[in-house]
Backbone as numpy.savetxt, mean C-alpha at the origin, in Angstrom:
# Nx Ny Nz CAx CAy CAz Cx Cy Cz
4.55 -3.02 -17.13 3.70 -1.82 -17.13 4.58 -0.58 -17.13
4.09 0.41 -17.23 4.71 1.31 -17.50 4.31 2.91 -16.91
5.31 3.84 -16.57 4.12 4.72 -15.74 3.99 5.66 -16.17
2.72 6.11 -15.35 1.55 6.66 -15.94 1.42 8.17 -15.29
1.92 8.07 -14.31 2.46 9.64 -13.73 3.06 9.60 -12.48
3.72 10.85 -12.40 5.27 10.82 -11.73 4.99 11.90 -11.30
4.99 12.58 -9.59 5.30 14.08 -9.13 5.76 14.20 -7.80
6.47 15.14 -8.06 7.90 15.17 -7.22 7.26 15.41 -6.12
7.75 15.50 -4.81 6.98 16.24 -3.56 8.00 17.01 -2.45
7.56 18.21 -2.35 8.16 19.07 -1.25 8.05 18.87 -0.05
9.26 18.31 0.59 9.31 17.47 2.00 9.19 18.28 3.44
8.80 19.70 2.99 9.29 20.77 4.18 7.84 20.19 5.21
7.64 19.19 5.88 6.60 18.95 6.75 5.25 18.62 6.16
4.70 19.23 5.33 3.56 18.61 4.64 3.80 18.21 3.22
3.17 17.31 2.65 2.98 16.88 1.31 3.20 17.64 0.57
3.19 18.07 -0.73 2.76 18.94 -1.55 3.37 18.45 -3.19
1.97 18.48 -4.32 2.47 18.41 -5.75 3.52 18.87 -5.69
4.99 18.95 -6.54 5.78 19.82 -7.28 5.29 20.53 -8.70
5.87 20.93 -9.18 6.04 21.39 -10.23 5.77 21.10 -11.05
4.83 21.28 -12.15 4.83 20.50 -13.19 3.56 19.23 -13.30
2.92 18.98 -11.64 2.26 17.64 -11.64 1.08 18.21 -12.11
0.00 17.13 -11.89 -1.42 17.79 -12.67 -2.27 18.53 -10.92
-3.20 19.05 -11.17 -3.79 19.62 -10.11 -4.93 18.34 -9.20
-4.14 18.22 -8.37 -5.31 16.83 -7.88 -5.09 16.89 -6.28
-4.03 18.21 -5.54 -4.74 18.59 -4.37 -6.33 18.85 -4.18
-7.09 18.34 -3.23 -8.23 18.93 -2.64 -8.42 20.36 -2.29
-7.05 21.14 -2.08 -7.21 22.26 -1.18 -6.12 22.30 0.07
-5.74 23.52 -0.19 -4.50 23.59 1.10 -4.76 23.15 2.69
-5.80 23.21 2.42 -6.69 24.05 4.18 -6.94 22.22 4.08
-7.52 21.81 3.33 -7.70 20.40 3.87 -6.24 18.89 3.72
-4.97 19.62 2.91 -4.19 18.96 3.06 -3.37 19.13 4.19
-3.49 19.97 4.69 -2.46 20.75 6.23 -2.15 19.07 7.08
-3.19 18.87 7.19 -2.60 17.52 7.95 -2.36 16.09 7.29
-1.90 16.68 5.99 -0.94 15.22 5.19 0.49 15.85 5.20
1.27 14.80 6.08 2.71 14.86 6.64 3.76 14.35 5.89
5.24 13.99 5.56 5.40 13.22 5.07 5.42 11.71 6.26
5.24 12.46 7.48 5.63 11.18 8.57 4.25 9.87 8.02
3.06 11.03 8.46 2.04 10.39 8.47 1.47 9.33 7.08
2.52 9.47 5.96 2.29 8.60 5.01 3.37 7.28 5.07
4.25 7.98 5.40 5.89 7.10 5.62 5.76 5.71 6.81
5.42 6.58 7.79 5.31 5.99 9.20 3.87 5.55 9.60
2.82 5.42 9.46 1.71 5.05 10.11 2.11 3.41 10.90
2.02 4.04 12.57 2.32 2.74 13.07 1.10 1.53 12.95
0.51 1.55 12.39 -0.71 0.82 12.05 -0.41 -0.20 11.17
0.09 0.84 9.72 0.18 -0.46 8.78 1.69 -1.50 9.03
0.45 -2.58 8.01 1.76 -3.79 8.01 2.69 -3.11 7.20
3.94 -3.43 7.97 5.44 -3.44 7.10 6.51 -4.72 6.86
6.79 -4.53 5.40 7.51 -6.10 5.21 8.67 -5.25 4.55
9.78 -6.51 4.22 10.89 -5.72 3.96 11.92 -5.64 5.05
12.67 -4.44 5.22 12.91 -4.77 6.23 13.11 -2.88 7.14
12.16 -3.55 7.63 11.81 -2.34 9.19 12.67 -1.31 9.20
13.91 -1.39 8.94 14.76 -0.30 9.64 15.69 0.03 8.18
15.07 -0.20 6.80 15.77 0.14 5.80 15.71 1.48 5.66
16.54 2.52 5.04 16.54 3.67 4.47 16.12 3.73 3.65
15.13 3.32 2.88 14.04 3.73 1.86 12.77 3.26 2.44
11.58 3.92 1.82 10.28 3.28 2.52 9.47 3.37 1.28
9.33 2.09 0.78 8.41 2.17 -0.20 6.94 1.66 0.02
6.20 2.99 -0.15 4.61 2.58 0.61 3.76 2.21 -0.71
2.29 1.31 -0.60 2.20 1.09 -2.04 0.68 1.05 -1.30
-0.29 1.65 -2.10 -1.76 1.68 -1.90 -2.00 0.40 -2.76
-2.79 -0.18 -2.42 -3.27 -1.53 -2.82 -4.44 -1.84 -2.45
-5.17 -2.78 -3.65 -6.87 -3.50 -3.66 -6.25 -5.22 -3.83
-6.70 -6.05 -3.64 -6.70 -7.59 -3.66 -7.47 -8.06 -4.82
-7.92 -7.36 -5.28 -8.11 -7.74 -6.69 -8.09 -6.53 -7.90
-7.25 -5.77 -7.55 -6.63 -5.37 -8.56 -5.78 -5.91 -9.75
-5.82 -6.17 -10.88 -5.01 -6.70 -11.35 -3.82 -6.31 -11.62
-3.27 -5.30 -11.81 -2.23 -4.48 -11.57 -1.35 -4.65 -11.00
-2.01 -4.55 -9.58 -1.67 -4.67 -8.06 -0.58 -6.55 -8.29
-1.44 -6.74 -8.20 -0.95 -8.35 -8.90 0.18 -9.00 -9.41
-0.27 -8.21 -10.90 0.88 -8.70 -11.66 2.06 -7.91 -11.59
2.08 -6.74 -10.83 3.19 -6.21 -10.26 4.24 -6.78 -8.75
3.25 -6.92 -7.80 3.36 -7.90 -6.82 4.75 -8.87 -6.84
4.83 -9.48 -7.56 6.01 -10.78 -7.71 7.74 -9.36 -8.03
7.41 -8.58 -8.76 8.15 -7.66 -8.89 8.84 -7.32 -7.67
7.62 -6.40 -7.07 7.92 -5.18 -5.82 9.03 -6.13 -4.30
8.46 -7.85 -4.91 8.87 -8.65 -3.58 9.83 -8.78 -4.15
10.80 -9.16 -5.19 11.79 -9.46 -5.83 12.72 -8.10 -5.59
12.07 -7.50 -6.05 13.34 -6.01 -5.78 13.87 -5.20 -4.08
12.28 -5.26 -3.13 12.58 -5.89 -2.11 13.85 -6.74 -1.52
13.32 -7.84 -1.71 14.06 -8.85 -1.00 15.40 -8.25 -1.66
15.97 -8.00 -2.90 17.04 -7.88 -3.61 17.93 -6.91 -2.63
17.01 -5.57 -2.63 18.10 -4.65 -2.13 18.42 -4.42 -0.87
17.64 -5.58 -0.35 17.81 -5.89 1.45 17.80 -4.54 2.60
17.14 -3.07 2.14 17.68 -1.62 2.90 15.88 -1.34 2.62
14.81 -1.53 2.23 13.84 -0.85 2.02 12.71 -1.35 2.64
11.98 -0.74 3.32 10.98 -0.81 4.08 9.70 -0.75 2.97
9.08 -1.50 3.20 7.85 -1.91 1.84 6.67 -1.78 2.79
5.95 -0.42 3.15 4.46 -0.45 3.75 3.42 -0.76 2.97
2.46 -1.55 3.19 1.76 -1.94 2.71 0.36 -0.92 2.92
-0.57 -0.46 2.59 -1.44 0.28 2.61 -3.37 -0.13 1.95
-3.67 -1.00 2.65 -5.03 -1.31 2.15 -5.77 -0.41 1.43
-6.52 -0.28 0.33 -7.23 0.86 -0.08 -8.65 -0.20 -1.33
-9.40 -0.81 -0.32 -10.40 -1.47 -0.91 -11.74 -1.18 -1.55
-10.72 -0.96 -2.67 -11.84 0.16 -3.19 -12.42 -0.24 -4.50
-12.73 -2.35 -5.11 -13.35 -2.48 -5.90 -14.51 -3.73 -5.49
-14.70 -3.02 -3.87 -15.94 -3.49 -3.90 -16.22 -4.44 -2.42
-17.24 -5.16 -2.08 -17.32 -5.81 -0.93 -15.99 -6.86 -0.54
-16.00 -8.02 -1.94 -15.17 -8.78 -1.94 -13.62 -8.37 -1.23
-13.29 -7.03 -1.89 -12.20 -6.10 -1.20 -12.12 -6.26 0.41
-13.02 -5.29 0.49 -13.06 -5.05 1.74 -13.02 -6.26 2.95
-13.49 -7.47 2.80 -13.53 -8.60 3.14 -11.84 -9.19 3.50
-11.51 -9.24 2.03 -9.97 -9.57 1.96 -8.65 -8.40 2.90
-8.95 -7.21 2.97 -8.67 -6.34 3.60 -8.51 -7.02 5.28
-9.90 -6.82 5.42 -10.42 -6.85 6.93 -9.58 -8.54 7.19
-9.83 -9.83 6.50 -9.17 -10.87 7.10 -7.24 -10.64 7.13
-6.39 -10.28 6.29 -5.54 -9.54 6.02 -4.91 -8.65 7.44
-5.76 -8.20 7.64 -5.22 -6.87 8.42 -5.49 -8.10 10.21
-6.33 -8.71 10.00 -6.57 -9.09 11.16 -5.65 -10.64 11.63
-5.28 -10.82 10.26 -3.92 -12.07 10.31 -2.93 -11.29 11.09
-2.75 -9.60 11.12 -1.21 -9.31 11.68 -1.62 -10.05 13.12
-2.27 -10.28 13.92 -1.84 -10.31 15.64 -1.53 -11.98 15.13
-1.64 -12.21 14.00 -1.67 -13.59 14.24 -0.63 -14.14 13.57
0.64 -13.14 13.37 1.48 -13.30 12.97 1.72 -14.09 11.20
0.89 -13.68 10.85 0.63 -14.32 9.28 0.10 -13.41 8.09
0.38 -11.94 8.69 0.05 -10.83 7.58 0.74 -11.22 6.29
1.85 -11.32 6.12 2.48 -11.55 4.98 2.18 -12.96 3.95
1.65 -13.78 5.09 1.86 -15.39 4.09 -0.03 -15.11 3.57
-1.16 -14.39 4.20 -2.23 -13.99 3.98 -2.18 -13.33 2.21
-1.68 -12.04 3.14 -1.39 -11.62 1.24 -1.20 -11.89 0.19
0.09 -12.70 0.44 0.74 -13.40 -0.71 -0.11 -14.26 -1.17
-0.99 -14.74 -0.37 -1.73 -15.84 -0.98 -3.15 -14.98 -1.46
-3.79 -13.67 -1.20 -4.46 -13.46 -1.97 -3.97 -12.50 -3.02
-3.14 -12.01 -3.29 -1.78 -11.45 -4.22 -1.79 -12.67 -5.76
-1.82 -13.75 -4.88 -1.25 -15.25 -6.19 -2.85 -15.53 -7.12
-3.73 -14.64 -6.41 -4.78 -14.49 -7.33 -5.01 -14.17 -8.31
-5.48 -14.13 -9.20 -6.34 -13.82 -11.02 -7.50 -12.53 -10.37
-7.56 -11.15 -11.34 -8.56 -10.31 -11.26 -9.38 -10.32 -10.16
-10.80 -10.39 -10.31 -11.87 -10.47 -9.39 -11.93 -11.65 -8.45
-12.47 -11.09 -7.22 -12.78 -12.57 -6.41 -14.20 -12.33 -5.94
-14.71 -13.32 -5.55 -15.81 -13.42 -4.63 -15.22 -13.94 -3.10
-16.56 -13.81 -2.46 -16.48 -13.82 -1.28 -15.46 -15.23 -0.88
-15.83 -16.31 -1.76 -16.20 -17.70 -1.08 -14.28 -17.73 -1.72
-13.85 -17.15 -2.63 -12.86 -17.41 -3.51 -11.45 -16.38 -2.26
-12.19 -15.20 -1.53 -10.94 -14.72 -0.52 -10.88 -15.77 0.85
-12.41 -16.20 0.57 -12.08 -17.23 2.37 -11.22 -18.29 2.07
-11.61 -19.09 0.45 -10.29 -20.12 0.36 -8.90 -19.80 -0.08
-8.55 -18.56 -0.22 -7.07 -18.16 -0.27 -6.78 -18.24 0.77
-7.25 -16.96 2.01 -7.08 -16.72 3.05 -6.61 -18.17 4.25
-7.60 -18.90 4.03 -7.40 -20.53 4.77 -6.12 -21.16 4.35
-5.69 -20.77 3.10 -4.17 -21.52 2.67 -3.17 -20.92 3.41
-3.46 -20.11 4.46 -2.71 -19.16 5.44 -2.53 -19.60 6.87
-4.39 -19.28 7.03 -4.73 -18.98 8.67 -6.16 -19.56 8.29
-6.83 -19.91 9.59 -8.03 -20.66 9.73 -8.74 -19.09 9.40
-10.08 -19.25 8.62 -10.57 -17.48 8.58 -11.02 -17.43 9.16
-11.62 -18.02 10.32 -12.66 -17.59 11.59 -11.25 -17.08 12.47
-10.60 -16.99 12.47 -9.51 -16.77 13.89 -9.10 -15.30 12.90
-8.88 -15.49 12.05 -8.96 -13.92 11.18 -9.48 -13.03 11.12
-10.69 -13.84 11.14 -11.89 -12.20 11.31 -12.20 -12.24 12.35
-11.74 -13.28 13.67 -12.31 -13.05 14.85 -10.80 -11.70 15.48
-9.97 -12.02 14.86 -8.88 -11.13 15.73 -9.29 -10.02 15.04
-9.48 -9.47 13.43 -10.34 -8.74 13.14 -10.89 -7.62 13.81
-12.48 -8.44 14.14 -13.21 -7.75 14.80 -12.91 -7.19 16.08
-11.96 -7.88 16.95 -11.42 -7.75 18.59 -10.58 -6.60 18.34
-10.13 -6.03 17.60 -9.29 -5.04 17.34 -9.82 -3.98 16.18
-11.05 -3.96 16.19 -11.83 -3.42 14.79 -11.79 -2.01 14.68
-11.60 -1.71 15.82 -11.31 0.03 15.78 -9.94 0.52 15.37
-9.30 -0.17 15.52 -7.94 -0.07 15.04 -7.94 -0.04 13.55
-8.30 -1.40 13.30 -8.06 -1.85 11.67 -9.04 -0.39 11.14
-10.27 -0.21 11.42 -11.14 0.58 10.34 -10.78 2.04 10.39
-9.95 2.41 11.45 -9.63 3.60 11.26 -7.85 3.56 10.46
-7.29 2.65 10.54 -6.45 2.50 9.17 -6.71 2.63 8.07
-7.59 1.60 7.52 -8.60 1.85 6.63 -8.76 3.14 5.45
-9.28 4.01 6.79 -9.99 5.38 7.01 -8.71 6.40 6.16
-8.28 5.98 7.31 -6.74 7.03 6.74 -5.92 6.79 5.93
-6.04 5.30 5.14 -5.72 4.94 3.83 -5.90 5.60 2.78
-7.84 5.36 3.09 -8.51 6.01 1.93 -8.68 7.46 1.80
-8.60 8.22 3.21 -8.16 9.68 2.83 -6.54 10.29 2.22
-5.54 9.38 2.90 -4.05 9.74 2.06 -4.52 9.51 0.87
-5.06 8.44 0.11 -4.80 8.11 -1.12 -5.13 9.29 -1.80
-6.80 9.38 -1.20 -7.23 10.80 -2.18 -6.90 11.97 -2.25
-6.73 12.38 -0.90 -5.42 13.55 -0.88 -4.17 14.13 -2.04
-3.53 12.65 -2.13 -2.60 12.60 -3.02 -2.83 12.82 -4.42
-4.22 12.50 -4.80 -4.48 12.75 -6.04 -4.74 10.99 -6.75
-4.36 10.38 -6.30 -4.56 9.01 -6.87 -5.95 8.50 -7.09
-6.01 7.82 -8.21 -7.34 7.64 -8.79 -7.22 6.49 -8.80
-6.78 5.81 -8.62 -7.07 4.04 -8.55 -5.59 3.33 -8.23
-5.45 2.26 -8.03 -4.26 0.92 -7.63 -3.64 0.42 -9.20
-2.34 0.34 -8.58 -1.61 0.85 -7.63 -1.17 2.20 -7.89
-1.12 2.59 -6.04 0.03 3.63 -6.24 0.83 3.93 -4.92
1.71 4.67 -5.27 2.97 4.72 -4.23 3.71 6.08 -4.22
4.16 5.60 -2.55 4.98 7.01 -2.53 6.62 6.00 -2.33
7.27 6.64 -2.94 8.74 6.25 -2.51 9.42 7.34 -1.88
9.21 7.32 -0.39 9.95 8.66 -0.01 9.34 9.88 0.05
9.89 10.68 -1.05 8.48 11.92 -1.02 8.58 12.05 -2.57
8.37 10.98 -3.56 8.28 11.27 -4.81 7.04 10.53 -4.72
5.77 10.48 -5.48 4.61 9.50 -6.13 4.41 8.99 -7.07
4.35 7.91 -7.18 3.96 7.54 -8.53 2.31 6.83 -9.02
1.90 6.88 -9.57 0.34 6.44 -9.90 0.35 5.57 -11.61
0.01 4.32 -10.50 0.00 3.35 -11.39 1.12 2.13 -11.07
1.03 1.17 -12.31 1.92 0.25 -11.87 3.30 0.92 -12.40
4.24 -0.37 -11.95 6.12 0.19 -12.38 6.64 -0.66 -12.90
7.58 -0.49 -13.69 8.35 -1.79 -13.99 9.68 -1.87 -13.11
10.40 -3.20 -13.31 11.52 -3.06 -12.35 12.64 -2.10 -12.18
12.24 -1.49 -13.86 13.23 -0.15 -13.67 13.51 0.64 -13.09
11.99 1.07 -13.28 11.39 2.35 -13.28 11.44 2.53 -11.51
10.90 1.33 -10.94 11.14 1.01 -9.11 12.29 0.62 -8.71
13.29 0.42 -9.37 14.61 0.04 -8.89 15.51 1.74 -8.81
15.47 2.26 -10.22 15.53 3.82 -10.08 14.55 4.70 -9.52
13.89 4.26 -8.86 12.89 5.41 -8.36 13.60 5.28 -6.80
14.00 3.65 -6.13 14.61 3.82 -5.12 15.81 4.03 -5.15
16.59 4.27 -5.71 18.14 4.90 -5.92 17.86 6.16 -5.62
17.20 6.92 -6.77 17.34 8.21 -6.59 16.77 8.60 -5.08
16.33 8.00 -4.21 15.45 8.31 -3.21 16.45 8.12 -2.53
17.30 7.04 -2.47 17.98 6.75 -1.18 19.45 7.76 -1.42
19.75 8.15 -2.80 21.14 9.32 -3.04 20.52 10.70 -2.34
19.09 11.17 -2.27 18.48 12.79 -1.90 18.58 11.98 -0.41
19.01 11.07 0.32 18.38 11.23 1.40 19.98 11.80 2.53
């Protein structure tokens, strides 16, 4: 894949388009409280990769995105490769119930120490799912009743992640999965290994 737009961002404490990007702030007054911490750092979301790398590559994501997907095998490959980058993961379930479902069991695998093997296994998916099609991924993981039961026991947590997923995303200007911040640059859409292998170089030389 190939991308689809690229804009720089001014790191002085809040977010902000650069130069040149298209107009897809909301409004100053309502971006004031998009940080770069608060996109970088949310102690909420899952992080894979590795924790204490000098790059942080955050990536908005749906479970049946296809995109999302067939990029997926990539983002873990270049990952694992450069052994320094922190890969946040960012739920943003936004094509539909089925989503949101896969989300919610997902998010509720972290206490159960199986966020990552969850994903991957609804990640190894084809396009659309139904309901019955995320409970039997999900089970190739974790039992899904202990999923959505840790879930729900912690539900205020997970839905206000969620929450603040789906307001960064739109904030940012992003119109659909995937998309990502590397640092304080964005990109919208999928990447190829290039394009994400140089997007984290140049991120980790400005830092």
């Amino acid at each position: 894949m190939t991308l689809t737009r690229r804009s720089l961002l001014a790191s002085g404490g809040n977010l902000m388009l650069g130069t040149g990007a298209l107009a897809l702030w909301p409004g100053a007054g309502q971006a004031q409280g998009l940080t770069v911490e608060a996109v970088l750092y949310d102690p909420d979301a899952p992080v894979q990769g590795n924790p204490e790398g000098d790059v942080t590559v955050v990536e908005y994501f749906d479970y049946q995105c296809p995109f999302c997907k067939r990029m997926h095998p990539i983002l873990e490959e270049v990952v694992a490769a450069d052994g320094n980058v922190r890969l946040v993961m960012k739920d943003w379930p936004i094509f539909g119930a089925p989503s949101v479902l896969a989300s919610q069991l997902a998010l509720g695998a972290v206490s159960l120490g199986a966020y990552e093997e969850v994903s991957a296994a609804l990640m190894a998916t084809e396009a659309r799912l139904s309901h019955a099609e995320v409970e039997a991924r999900v089970a190739e993981a974790v039992p899904v009743a202990e999923a959505m039961q840790a879930y729900r026991a912690d539900r205020d947590r997970w839905d206000a992640l969620l929450a603040r997923n789906d307001a960064q995303a739109v904030a940012l200007g992003f119109r659909g999965t995937p998309a990502f911040a590397i640092e304080t640059t964005l990109f919208s859409g999928a990447l190829d290994r290039q394009t994400l292998e140089e997007a984290i170089a140049e991120a980790r030389a400005k830092a």
